[in-house]
GUMARFI-53309 format. One record per residue: residue number from 1; z, y, x of N, C-alpha, C in turn. Coordinates in Angstrom, 1 decimal. Last residue first. Example, Ala and Ser with C-alpha at 12.3 -4.5 7.8 and 13.67 -1.06 7.14 Angstrom:
<pts>
  filum    n.pz    n.py    n.px   ca.pz   ca.py   ca.px    c.pz    c.py    c.px
      2     7.1    -2.2    12.8     7.1    -1.1    13.7     7.9     0.0    12.9
      1     7.8    -5.7    13.2     7.8    -4.5    12.3     7.8    -3.3    13.2
</pts>
This chain:
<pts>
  filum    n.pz    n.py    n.px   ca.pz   ca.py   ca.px    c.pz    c.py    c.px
    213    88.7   137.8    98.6    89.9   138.4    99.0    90.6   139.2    97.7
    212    87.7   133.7    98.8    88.1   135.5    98.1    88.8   136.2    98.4
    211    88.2   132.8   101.8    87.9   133.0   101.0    88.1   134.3   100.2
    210    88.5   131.6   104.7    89.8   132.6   103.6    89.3   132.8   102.3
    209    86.6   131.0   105.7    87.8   129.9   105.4    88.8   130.7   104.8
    208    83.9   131.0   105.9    84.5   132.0   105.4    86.1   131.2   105.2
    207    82.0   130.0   109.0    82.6   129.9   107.5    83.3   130.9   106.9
    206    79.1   132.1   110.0    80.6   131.0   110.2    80.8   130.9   108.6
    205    75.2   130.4   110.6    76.6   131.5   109.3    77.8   130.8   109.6
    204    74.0   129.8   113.4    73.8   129.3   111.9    75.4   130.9   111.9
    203    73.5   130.3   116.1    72.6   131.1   115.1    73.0   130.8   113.6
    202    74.9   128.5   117.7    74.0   128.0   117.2    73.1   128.6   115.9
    201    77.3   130.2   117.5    76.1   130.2   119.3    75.1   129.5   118.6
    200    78.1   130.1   115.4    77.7   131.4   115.7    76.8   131.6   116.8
    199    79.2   127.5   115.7    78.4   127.8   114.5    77.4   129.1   115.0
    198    81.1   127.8   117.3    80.2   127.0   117.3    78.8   127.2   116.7
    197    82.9   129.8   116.2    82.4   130.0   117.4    80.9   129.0   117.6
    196    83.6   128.4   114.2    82.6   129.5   113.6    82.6   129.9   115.2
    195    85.5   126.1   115.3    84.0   126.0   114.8    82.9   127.3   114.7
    194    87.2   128.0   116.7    86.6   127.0   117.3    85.0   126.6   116.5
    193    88.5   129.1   114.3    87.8   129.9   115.1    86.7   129.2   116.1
    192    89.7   126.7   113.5    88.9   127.5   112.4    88.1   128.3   113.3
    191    91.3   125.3   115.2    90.1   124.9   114.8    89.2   126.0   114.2
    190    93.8   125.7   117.3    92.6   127.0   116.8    91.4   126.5   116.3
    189    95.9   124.6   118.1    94.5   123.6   117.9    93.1   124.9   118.0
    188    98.4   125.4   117.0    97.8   126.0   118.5    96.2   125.3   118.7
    187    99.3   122.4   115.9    99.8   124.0   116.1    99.0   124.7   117.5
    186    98.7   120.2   116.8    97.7   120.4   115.8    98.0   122.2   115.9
    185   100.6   119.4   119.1    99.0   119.6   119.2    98.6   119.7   117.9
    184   103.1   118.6   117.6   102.4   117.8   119.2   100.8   118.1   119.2
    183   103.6   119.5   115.4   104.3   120.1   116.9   103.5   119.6   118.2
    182   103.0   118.1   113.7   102.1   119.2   113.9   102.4   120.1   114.7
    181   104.1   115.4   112.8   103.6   115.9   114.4   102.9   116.9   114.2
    180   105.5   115.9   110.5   106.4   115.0   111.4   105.2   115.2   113.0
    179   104.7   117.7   108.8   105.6   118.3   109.8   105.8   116.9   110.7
    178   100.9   117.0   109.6   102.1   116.7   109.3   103.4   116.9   109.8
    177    98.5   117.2   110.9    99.5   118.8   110.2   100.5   118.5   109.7
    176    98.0   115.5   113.8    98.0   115.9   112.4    98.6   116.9   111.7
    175    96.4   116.4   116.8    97.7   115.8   116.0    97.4   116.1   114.5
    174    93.3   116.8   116.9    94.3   117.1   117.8    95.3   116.1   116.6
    173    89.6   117.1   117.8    90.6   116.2   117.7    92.5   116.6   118.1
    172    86.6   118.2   117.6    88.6   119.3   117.4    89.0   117.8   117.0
    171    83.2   118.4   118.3    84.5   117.9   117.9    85.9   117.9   118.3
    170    79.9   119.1   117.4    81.3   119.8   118.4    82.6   118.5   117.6
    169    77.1   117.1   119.2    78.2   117.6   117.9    79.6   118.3   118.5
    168    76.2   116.3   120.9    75.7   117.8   120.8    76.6   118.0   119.6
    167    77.0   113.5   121.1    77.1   114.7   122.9    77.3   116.5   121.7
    166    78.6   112.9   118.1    77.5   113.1   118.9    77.9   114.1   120.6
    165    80.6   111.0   116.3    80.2   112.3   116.8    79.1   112.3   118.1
    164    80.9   108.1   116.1    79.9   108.8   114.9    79.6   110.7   115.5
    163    83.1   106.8   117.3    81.7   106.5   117.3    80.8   107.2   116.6
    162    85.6   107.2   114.4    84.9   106.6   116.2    83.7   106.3   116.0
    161    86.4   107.5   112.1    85.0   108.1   112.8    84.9   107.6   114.1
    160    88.7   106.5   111.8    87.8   106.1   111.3    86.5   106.3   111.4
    159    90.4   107.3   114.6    89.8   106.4   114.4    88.9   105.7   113.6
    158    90.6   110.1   113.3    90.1   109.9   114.4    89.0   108.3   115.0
    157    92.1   109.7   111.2    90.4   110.6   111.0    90.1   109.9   112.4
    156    94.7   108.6   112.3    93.8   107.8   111.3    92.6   108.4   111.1
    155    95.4   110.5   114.1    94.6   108.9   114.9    94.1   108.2   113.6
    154    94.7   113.8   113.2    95.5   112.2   113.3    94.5   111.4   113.8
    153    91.8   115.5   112.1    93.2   115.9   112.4    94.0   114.5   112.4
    152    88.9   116.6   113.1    89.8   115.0   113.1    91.4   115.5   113.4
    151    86.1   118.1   112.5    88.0   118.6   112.7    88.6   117.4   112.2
    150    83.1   118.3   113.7    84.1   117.6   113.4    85.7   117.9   113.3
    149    80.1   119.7   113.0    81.6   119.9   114.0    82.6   119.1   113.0
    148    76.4   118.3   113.5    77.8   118.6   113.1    79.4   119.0   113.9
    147    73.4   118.7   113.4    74.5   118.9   114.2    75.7   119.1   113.1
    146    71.5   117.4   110.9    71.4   118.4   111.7    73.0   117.6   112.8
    145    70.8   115.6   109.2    70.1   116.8   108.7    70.7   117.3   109.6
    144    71.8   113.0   110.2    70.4   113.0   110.2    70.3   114.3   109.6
    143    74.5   113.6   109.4    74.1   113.5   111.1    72.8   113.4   110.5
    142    74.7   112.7   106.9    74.9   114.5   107.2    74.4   114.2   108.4
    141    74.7   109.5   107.4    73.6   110.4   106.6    73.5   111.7   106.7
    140    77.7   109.6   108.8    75.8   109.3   109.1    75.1   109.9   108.7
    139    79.0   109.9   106.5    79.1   111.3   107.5    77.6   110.8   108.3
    138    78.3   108.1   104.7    78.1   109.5   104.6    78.2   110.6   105.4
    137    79.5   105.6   106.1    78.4   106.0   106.0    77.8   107.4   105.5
    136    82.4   106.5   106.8    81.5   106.5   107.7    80.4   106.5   108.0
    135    83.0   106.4   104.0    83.3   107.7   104.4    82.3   107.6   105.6
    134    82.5   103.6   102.9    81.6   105.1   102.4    82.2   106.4   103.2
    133    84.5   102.2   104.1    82.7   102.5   104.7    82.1   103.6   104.3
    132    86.6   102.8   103.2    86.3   103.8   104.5    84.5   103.5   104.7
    131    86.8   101.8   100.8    86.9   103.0   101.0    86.1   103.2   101.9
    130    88.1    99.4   101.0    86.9    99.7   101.4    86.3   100.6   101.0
    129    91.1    98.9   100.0    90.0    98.4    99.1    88.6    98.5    99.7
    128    93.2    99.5   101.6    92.5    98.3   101.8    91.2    97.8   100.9
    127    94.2   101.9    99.9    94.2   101.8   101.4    93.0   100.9   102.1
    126    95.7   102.0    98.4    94.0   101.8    97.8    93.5   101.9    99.3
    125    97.8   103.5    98.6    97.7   102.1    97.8    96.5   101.6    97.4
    124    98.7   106.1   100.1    98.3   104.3   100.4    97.9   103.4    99.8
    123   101.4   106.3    97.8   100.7   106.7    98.5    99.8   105.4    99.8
    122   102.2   106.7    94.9   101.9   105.3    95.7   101.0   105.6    97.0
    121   101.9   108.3    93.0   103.3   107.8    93.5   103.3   106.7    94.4
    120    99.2   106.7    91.0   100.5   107.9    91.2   101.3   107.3    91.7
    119    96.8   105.1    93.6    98.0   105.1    92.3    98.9   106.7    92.3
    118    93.8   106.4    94.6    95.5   106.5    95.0    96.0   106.3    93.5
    117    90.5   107.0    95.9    91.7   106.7    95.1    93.0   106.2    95.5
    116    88.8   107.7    98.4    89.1   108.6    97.0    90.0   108.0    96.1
    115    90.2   107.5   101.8    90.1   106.2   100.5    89.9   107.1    99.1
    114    89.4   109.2   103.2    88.8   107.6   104.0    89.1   106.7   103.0
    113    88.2   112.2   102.2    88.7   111.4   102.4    88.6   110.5   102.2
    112    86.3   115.0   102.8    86.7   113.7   102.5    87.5   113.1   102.7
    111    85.1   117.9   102.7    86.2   117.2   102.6    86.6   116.0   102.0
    110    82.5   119.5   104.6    82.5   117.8   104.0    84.4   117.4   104.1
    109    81.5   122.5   104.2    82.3   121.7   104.6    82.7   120.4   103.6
    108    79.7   123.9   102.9    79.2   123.1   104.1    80.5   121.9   104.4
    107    80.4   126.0   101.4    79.9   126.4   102.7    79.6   125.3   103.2
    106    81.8   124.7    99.2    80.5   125.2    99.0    79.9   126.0   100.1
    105    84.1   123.8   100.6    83.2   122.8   100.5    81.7   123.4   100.2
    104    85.6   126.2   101.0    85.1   125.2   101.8    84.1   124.5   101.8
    103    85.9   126.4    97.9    85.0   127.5    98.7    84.9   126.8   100.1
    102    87.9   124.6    97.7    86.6   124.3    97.4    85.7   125.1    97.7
    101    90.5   124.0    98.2    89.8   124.9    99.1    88.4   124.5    99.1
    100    93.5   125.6    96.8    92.0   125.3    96.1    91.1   125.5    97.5
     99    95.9   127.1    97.4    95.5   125.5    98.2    94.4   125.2    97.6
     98    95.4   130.3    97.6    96.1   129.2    97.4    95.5   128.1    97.9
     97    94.5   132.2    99.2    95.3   132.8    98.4    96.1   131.9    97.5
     96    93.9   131.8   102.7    93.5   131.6   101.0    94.3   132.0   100.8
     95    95.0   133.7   105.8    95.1   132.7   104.4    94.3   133.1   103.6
     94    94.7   135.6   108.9    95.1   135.5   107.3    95.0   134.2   107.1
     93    94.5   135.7   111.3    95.6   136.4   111.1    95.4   136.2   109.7
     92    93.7   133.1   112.4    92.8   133.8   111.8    93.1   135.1   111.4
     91    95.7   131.6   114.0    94.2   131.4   114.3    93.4   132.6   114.0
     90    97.6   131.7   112.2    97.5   132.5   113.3    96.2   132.4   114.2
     89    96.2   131.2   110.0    97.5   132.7   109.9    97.0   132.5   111.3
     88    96.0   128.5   110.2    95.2   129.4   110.2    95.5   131.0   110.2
     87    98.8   127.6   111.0    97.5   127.7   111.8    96.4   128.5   112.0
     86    99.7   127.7   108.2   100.4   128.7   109.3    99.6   128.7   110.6
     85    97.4   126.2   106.9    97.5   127.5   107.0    97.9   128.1   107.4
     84    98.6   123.7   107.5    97.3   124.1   108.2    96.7   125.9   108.0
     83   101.0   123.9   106.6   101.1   124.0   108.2    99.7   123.9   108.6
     82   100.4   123.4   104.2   101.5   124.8   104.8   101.0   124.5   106.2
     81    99.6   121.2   103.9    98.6   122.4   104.3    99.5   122.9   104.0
     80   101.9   119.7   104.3   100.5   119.5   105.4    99.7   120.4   104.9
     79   103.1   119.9   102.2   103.9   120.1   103.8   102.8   120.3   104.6
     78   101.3   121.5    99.6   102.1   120.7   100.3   102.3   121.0   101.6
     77   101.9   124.5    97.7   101.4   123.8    98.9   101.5   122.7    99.6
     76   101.7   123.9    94.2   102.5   124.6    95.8   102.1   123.8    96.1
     75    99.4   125.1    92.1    99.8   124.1    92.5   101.0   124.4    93.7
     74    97.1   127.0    91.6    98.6   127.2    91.3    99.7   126.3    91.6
     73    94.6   124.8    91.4    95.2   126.1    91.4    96.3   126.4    91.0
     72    94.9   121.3    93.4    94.8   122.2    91.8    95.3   123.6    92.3
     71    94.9   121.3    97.0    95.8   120.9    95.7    94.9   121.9    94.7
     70    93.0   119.5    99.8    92.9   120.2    99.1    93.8   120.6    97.4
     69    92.9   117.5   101.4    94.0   118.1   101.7    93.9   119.7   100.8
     68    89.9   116.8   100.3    90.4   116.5   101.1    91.6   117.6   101.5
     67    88.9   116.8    96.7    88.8   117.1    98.0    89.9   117.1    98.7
     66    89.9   115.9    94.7    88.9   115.2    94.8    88.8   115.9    96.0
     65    92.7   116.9    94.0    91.6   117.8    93.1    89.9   117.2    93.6
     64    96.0   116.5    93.3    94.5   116.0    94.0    94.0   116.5    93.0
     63    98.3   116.9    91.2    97.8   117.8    92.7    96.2   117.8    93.2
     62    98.6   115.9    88.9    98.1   117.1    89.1    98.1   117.7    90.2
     61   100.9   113.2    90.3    99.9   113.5    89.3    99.9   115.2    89.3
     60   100.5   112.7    94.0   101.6   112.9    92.6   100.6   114.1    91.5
     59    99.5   111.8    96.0    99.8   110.8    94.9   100.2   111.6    94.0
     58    96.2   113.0    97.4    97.5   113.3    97.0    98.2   112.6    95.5
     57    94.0   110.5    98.4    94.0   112.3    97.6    95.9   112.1    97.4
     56    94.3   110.0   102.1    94.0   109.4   100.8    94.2   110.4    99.5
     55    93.0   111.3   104.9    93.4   109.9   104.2    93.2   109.6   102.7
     54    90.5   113.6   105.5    91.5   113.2   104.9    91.9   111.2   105.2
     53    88.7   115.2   107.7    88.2   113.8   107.0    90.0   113.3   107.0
     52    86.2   117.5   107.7    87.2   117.4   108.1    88.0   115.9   106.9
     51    82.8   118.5   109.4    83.5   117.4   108.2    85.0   117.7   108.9
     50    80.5   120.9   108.5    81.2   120.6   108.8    82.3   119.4   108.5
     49    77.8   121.0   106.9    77.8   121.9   108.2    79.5   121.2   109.1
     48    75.8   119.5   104.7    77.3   119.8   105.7    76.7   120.1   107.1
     47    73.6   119.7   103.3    74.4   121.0   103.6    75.8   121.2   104.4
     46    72.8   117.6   103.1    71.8   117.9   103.9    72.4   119.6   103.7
     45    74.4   115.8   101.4    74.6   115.3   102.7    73.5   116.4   103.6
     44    76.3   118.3    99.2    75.2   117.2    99.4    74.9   116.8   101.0
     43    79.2   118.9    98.0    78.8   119.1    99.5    77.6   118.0    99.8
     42    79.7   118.3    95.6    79.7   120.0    95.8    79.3   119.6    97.5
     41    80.2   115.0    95.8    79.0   116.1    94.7    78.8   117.6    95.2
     40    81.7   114.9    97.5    80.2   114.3    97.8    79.1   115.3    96.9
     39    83.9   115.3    96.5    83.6   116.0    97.3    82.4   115.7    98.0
     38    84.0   114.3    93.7    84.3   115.6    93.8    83.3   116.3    95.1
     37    84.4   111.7    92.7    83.3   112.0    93.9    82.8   113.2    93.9
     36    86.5   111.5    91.4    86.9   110.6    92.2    85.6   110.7    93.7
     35    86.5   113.7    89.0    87.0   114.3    90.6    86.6   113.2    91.5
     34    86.5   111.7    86.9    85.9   112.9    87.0    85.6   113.5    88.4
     33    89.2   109.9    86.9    87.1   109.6    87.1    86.0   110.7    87.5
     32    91.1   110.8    89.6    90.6   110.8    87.7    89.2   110.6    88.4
     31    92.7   110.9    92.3    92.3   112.4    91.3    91.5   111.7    89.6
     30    94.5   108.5    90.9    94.0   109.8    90.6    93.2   109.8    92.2
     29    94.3   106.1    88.3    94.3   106.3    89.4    94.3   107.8    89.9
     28    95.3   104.1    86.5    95.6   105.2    85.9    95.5   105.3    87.7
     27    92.0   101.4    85.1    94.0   101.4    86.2    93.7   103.4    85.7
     26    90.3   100.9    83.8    91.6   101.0    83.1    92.6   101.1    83.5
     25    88.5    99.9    87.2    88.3   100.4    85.2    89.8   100.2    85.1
     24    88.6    99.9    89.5    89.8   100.8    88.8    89.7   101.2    87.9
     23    87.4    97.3    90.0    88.9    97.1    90.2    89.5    98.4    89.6
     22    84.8    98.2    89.3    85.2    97.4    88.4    87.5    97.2    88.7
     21    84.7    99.8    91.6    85.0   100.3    90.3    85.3    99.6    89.2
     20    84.5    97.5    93.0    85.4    98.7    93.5    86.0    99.2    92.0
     19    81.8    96.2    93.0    83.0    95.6    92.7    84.5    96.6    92.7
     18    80.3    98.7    93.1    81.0    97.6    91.8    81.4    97.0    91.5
     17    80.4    99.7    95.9    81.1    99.6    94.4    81.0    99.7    93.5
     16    79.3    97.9    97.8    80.9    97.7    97.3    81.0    98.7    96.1
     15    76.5    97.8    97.4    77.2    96.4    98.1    78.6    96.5    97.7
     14    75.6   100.4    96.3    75.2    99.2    96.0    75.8    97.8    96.4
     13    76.9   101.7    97.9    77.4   101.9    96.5    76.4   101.2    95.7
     12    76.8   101.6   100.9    77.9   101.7   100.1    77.6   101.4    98.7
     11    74.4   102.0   101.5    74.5   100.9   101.1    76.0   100.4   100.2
     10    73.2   105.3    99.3    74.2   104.6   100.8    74.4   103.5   100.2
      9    71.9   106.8    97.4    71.0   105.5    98.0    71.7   104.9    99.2
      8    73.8   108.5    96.5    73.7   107.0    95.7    72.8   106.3    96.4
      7    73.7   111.5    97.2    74.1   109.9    98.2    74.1   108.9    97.6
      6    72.5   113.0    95.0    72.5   113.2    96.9    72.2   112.0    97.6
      5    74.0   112.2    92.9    72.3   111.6    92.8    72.0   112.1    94.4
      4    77.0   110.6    93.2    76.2   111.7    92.8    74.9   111.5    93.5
      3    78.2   107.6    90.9    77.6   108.7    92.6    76.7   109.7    92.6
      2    79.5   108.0    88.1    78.2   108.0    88.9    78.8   108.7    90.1
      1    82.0   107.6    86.3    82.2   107.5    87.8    80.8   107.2    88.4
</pts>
């Protein structure tokens, strides 16, 4: 469980984790030691182009894959990204071809989430350990290599970034994708287009958010 060699100089991982990691030697946590800095490693702080900032990796064993609302290949979709891809369907008229959305991440996009560990079946349950500094210190660190767009889906992204987007940063704040409010503003959000609009006035490359065809 090294920090990857990008961001190991955040005060994060000198001040909290080792006491952190010492709390999940020998516990059975997922995504796994391997994944647990998944999405720091494939997205170094001086290539995000974009952050979209999870809660916690998905509890039930073989889904989380260390990136943010992202499942294993072949996996079914969960309830919350069905509904970020019936968004994107209509945002985009297409979809990935499944829930792997690490082609995301190798564009830029910073999928994090505000705690990288989770018991099986326990959703939440690492909630309180201090997670979140390292999420709000890492999105700092990407703010010093450039402009960022932000896709804060819920009042929990929302709130844990307060304060961190910029005049010149773009940022998509709406409801979460969860069936319980993806009726109240995340449906109709049009994030995906929103940013590569952004992206596009700003001369940089949109994303490819469908990936392989």
């Amino acid at each position: 469980m090294t920090p990857p060699e990008a961001w190991s100089h955040l005060p994060f991982f000198s001040a909290h984790w080792p006491g952190l990691r010492a709390r999940l030697h020998g516990s059975d946590f997922l995504p796994g030691p391997k994944a647990i800095f998944r999405a720091l490693a494939m997205t170094p702080p001086d290539a995000v182009r974009v952050v979209i900032l999870g809660q916690d990796p998905y509890p039930m064993p073989g889904h989380a894959d260390g990136l943010a609302f992202s499942v294993t290949p072949d996996t079914a979709l969960p309830r919350s990204l069905r509904n970020i891809f019936k968004e994107m369907e209509d945002d985009l008229h297409a979809t990935p071809g499944c829930g792997d959305l690490s082609h995301w991440a190798r564009q830029g996009v910073l999928l994090l989430n505000s705690s990288l560990s989770v018991l099986p079946g326990q959703a939440g349950s690492h909630a309180g350990w201090g997670w979140d500094r390292l999420a709000r210190e890492a999105v700092a660190e990407a703010q010093r290599h450039g402009r960022l767009a932000f896709i804060l889906w819920g009042n929990h992204a929302q709130k844990a970034l307060a304060g961190l987007p910029r005049d010149d940063d773009l940022l998509i704040a709406s409801a979460h994708p969860s069936p319980l409010s993806a009726r109240r503003g995340f449906f109709g959000s049009q994030p995906f287009s929103r940013v590569n609009d952004w992206l596009r006035a700003r001369g940089e490359a949109e994303i490819d958010w469908i990936g392989p065809r």
